[in-house]
N, CA, C and O of each residue as an XYZ file, in Angstrom:
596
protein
N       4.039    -29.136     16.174
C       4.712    -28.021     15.541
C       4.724    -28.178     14.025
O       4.444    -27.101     13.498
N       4.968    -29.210     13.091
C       4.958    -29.807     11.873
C       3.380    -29.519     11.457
O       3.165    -29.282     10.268
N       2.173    -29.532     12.466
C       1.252    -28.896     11.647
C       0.990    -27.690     11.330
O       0.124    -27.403     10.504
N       1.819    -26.703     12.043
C       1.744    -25.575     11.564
C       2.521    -24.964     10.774
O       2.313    -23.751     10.729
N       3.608    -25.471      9.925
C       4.579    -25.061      9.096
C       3.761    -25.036      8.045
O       4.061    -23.998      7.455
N       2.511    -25.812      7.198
C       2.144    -25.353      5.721
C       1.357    -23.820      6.591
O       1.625    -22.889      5.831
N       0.824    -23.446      7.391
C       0.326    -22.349      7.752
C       1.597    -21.086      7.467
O       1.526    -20.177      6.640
N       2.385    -21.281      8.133
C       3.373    -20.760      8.249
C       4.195    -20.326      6.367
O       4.665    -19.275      5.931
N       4.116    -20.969      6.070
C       4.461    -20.677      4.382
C       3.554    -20.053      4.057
O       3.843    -19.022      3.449
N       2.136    -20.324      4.272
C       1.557    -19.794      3.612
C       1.129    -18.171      4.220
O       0.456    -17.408      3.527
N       1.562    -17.841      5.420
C       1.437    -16.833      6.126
C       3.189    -16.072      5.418
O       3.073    -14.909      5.029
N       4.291    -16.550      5.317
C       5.142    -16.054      4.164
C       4.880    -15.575      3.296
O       4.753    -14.351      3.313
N       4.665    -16.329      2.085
C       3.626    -16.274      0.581
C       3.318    -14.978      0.911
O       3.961    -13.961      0.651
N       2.042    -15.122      1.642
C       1.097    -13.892      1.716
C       1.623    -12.461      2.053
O       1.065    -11.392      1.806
N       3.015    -12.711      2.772
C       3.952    -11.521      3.459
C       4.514    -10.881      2.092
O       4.696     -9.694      1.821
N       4.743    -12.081      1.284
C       5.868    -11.479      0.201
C       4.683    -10.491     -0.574
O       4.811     -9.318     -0.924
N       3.366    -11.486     -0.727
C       2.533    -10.702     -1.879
C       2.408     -9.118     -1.535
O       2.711     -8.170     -2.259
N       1.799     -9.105     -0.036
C       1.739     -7.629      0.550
C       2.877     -6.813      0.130
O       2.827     -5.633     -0.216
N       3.798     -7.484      0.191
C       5.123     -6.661      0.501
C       5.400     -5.939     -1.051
O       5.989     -4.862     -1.147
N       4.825     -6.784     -2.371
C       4.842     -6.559     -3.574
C       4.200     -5.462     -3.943
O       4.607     -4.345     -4.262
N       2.624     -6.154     -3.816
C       1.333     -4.898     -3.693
C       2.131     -3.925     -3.398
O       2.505     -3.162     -4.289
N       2.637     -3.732     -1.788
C       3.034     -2.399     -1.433
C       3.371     -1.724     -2.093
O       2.711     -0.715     -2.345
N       4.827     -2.041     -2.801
C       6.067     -1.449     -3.880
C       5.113     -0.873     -4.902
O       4.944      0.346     -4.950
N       4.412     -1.786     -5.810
C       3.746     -1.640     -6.544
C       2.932     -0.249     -6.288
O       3.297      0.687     -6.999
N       2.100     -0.047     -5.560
C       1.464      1.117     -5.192
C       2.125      2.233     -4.566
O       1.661      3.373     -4.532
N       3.078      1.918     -4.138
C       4.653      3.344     -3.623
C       4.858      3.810     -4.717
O       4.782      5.018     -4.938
N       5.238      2.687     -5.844
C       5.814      2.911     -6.955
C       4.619      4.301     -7.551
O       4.914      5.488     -7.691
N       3.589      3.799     -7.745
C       2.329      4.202     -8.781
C       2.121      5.579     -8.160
O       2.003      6.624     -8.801
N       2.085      5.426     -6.550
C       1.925      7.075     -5.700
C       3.185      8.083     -6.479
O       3.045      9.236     -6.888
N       4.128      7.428     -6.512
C       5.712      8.670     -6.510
C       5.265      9.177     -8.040
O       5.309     10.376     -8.319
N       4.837      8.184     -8.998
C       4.945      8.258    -10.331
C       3.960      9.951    -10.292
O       4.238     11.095    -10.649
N       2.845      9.351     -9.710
C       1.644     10.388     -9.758
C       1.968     11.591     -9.525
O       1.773     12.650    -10.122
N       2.827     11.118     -7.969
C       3.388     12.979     -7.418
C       3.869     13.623     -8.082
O       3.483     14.790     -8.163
N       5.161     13.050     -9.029
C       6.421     12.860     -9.945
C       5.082     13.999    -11.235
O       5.061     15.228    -11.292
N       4.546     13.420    -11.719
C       2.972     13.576    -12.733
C       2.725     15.143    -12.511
O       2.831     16.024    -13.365
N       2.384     15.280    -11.215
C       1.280     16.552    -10.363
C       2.446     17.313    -10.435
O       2.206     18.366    -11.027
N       3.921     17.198     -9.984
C       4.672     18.000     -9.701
C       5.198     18.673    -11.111
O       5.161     19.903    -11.117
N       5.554     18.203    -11.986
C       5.603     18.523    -13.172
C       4.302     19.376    -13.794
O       4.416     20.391    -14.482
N       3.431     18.938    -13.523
C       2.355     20.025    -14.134
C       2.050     21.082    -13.642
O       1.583     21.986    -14.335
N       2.303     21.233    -11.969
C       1.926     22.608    -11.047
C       3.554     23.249    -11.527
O       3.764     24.394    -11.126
N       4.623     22.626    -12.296
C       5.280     23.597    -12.694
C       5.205     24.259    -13.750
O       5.545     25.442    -13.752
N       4.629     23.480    -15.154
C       4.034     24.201    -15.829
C       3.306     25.256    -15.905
O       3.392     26.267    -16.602
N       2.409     24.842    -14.932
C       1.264     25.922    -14.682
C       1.857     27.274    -14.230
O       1.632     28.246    -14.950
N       2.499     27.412    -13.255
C       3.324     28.419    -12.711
C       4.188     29.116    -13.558
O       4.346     30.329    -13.422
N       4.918     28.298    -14.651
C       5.627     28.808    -15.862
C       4.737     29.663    -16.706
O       5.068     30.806    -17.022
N       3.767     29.193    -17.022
C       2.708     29.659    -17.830
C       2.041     30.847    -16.902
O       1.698     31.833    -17.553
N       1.855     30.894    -15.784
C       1.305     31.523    -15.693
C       2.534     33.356    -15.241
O       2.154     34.526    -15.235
N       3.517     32.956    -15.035
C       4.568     33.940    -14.746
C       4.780     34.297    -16.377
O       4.593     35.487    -16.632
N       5.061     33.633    -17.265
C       5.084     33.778    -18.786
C       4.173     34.827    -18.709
O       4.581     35.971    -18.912
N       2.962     34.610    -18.439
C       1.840     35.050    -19.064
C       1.691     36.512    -18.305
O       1.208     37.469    -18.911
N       2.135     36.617    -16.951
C       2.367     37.980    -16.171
C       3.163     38.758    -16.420
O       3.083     39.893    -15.950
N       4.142     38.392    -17.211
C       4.925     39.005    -17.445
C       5.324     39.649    -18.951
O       6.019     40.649    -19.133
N       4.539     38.596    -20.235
C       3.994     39.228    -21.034
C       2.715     40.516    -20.787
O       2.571     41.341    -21.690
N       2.200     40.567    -20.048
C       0.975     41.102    -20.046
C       1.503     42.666    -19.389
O       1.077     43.762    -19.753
N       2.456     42.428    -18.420
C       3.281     43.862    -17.993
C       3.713     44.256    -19.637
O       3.107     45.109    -20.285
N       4.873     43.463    -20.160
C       5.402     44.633    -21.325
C       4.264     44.790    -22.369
O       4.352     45.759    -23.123
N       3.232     43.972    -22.500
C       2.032     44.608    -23.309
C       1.719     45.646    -23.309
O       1.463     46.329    -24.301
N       1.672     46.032    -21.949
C       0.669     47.694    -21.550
C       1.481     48.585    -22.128
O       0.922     49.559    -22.633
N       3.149     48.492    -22.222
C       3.951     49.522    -22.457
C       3.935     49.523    -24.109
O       4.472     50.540    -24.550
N       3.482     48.691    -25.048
C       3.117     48.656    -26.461
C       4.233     47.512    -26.713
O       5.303     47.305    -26.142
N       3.520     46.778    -27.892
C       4.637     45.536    -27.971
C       4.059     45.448    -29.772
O       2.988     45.610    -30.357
N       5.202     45.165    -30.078
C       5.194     44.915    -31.905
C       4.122     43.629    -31.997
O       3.665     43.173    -30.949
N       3.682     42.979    -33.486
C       2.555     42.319    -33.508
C       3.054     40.907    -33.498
O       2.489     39.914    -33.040
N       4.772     41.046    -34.367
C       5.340     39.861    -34.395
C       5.599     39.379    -32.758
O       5.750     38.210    -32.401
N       5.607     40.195    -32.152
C       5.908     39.349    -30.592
C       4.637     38.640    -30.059
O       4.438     37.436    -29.892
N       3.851     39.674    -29.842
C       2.314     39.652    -29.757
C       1.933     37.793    -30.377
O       1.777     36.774    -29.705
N       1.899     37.966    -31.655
C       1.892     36.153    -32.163
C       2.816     35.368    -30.956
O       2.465     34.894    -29.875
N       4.105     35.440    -31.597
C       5.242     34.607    -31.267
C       4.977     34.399    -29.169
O       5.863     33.706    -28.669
N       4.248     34.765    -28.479
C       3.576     35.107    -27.306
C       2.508     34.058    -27.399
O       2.376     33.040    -26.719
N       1.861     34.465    -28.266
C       0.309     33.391    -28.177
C       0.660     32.196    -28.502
O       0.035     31.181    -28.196
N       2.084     32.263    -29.397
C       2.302     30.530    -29.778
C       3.138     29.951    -28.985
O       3.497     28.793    -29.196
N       3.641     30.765    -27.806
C       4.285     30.305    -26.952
C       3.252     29.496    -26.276
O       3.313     28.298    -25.995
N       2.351     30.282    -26.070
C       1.469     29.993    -24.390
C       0.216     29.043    -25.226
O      -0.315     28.251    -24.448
N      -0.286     28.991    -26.512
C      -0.158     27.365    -26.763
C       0.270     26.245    -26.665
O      -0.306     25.212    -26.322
N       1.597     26.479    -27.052
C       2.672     25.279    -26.574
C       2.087     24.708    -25.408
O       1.404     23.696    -25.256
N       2.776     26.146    -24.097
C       2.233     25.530    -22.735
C       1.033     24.969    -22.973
O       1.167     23.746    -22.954
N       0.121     25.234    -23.150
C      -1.143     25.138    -23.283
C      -1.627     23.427    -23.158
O      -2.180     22.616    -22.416
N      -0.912     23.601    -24.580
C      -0.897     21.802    -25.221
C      -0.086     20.942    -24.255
O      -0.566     19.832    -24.023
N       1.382     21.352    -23.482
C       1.924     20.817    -22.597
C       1.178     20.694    -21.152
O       1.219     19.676    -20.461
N       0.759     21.424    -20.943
C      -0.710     21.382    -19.741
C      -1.398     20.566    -19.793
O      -1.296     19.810    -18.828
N      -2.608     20.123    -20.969
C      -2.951     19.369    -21.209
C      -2.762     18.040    -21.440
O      -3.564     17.146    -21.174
N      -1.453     17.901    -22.050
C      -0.772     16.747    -21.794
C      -0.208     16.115    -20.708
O       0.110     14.926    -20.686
N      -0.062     17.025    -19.673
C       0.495     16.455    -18.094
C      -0.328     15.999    -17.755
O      -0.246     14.829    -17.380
N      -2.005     16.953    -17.699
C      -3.089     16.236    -16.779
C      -3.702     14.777    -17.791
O      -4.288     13.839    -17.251
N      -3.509     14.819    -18.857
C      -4.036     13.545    -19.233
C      -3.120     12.311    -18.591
O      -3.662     11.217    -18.435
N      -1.383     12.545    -18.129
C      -0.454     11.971    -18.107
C      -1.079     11.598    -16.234
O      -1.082     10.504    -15.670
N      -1.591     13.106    -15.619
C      -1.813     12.476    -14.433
C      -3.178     11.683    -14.120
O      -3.288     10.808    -13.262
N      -4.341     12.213    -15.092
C      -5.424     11.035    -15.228
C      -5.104      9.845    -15.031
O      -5.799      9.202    -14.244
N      -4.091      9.274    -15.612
C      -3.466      7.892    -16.131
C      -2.898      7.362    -15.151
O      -2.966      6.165    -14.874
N      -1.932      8.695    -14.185
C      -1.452      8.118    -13.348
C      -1.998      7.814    -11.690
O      -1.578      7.237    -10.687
N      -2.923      8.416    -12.021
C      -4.071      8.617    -10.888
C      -5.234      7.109    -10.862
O      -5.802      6.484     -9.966
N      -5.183      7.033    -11.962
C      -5.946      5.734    -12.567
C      -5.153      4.619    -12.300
O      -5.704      3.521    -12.230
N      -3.693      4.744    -12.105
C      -2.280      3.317    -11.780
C      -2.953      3.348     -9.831
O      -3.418      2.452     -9.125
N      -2.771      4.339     -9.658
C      -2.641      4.454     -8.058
C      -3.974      3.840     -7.788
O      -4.101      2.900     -7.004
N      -5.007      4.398     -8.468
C      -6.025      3.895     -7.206
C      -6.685      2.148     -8.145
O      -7.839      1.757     -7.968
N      -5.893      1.544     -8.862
C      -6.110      0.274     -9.509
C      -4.772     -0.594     -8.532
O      -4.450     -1.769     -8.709
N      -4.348      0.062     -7.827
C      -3.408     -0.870     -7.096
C      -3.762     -0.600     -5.875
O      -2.966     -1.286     -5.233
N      -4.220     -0.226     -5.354
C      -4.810      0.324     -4.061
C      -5.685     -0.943     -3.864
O      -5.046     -1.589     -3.034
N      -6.851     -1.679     -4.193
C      -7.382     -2.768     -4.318
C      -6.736     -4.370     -4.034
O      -6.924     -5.347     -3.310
N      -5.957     -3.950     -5.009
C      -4.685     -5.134     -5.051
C      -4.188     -4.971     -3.967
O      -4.866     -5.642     -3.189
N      -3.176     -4.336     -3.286
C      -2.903     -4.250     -1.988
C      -3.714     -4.548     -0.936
O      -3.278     -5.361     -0.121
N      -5.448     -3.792     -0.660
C      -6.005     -4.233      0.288
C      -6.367     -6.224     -0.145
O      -6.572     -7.086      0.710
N      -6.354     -6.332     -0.870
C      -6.819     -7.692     -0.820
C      -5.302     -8.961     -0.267
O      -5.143     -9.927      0.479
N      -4.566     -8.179     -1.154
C      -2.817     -9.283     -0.478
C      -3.378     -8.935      1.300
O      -3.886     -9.872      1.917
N      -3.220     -7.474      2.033
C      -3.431     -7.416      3.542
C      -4.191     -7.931      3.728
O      -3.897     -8.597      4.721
N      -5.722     -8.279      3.258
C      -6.834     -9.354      3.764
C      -6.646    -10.282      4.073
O      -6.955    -10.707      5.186
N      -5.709    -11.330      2.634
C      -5.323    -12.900      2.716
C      -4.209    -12.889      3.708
O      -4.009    -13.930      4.333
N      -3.582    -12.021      3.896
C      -2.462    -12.563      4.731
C      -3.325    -11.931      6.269
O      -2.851    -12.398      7.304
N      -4.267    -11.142      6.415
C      -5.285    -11.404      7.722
C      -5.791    -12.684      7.925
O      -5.742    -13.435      8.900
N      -6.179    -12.767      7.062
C      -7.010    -14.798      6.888
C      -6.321    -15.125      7.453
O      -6.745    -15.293      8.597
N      -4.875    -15.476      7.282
C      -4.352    -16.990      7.232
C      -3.615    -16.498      8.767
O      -3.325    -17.499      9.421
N      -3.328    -15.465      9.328
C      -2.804    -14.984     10.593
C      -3.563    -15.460     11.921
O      -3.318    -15.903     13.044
N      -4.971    -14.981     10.842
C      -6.088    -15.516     11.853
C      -6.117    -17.160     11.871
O      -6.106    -17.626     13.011
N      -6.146    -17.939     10.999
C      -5.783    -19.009     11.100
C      -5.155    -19.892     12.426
O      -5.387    -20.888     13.111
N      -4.095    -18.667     12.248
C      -2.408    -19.495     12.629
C      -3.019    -19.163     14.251
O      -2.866    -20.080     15.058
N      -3.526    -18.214     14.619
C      -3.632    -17.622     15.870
C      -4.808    -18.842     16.424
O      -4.638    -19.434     17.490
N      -6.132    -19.126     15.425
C      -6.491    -20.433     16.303
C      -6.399    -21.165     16.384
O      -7.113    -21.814     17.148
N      -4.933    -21.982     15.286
C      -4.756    -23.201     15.245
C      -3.577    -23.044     16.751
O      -3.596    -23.942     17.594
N      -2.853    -22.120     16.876
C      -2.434    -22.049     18.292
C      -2.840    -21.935     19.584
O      -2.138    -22.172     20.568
N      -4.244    -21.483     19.583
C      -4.937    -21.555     20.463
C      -5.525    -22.855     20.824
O      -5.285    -23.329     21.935
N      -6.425    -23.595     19.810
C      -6.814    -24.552     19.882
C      -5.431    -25.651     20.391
O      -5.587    -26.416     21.343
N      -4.386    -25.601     19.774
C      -3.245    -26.427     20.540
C      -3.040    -26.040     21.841
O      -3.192    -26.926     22.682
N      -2.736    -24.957     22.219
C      -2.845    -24.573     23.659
C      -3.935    -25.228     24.450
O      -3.736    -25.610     25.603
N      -4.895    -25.340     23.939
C      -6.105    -25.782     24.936
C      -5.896    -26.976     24.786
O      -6.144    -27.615     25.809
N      -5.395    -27.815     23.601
C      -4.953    -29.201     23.913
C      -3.999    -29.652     24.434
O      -3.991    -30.860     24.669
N      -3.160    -29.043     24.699
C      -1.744    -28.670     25.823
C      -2.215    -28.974     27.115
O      -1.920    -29.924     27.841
N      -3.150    -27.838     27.338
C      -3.717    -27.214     29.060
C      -4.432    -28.923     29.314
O      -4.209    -29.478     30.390
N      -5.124    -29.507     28.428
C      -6.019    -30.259     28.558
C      -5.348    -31.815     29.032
O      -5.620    -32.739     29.798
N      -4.427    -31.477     28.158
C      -3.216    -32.783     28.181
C      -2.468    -33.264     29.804
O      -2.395    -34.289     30.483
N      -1.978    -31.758     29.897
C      -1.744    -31.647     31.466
C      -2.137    -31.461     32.316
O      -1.564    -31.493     33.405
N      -3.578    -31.128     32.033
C      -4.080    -31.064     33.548
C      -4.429    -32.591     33.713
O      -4.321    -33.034     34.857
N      -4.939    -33.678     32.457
C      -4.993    -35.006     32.835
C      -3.933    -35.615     33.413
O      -4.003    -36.356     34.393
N      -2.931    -35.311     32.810
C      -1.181    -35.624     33.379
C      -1.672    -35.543     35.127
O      -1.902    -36.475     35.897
N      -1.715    -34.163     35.349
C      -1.542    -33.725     36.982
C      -2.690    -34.509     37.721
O      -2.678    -34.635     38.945
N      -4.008    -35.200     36.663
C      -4.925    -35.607     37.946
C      -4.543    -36.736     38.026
O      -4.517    -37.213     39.161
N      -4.037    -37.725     36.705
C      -3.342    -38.789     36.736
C      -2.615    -38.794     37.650
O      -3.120    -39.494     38.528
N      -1.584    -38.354     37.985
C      -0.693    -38.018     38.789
C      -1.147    -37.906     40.200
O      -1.019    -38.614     41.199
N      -1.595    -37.024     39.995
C      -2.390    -37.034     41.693
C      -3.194    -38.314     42.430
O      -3.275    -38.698     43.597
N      -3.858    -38.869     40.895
C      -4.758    -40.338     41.247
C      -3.723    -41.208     41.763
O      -4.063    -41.843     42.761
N      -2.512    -41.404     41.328
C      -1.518    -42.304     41.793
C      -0.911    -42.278     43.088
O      -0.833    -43.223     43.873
N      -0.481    -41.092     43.243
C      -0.227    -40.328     44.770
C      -1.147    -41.454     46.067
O      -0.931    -42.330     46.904
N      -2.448    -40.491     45.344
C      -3.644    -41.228     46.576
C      -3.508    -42.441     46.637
O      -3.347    -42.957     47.743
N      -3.535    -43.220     45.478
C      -3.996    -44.749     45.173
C      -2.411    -45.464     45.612
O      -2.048    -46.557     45.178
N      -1.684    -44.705     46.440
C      -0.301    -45.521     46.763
C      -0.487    -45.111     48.098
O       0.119    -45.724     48.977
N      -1.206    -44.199     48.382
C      -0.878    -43.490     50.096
C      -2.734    -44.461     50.480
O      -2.919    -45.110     51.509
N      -3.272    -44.369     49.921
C      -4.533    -45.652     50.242
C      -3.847    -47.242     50.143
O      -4.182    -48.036     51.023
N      -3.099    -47.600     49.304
C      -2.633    -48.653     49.134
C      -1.364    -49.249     50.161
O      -1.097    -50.406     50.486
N      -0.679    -47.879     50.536
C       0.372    -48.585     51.181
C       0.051    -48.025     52.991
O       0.825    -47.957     53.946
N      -1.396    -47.710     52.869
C      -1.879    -47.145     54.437
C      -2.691    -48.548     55.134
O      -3.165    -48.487     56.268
């Protein structure tokens, strides 16, 4: 049993790393959504802004609004642009931890696999142990019922 405890830590270790990775990449997914969700509201702002300037247009609109309109929907514009560069970035976190994660689940596959044939292989030295036990055993049986016949 004592030989399988450094396995065993190290099948820990490897639990915690996964378990890190994970967070790490939950974390980086929410950020992204968090990213996307903010910009499909923009967009929708901008684009209801922009429907709804375009109704009181038809009915005639002064020139100072007309500007003060276009420098609105710049703004958005520039704020648009700035989300998706924000979700480039964050799209770029997610799938740079995505890697990291599959590799922590690999090592801690390794070493599982490990543990599974260093238990096996003991098992078969178990089975092996006792079945000599039982022929031993049995040899004695005979060798007393020959001996005392």
């Amino acid at each position: 049993m004592a030989k399988h405890f450094p396995i065993k830590t190290l099948i820990g270790l490897a639990q915690d790393d996964v378990d890190a990775a994970a967070q790490r990449l939950g974390r980086a997914q929410r950020e992204r959504n968090d990213v996307q969700s903010q910009l499909d509201a923009l967009v929708q702002y901008r684009d209801e802004y922009h429907a709804r300037f375009t109704a009181s247009a038809q009915t005639g609109m002064p020139a100072g609004n007309m500007r003060n309109f276009q420098a609105f929907i710049d703004t958005l514009d520039a704020a648009i642009e700035q989300q998706r560069n924000l979700l480039a970035t964050a799209t770029a976190r997610v799938e740079a931890a995505k890697p990291d994660w599959q590799r922590q689940k690999q090592k801690l596959g390794s070493y599982e696999v490990l543990q599974a044939r260093g238990e096996a292989a003991e098992a078969r030295t178990t089975a092996r142990r006792d079945q000599r036990d039982a022929d031993e055993h049995a040899a004695r049986i005979l060798r007393t019922r020959t001996e005392g016949a």
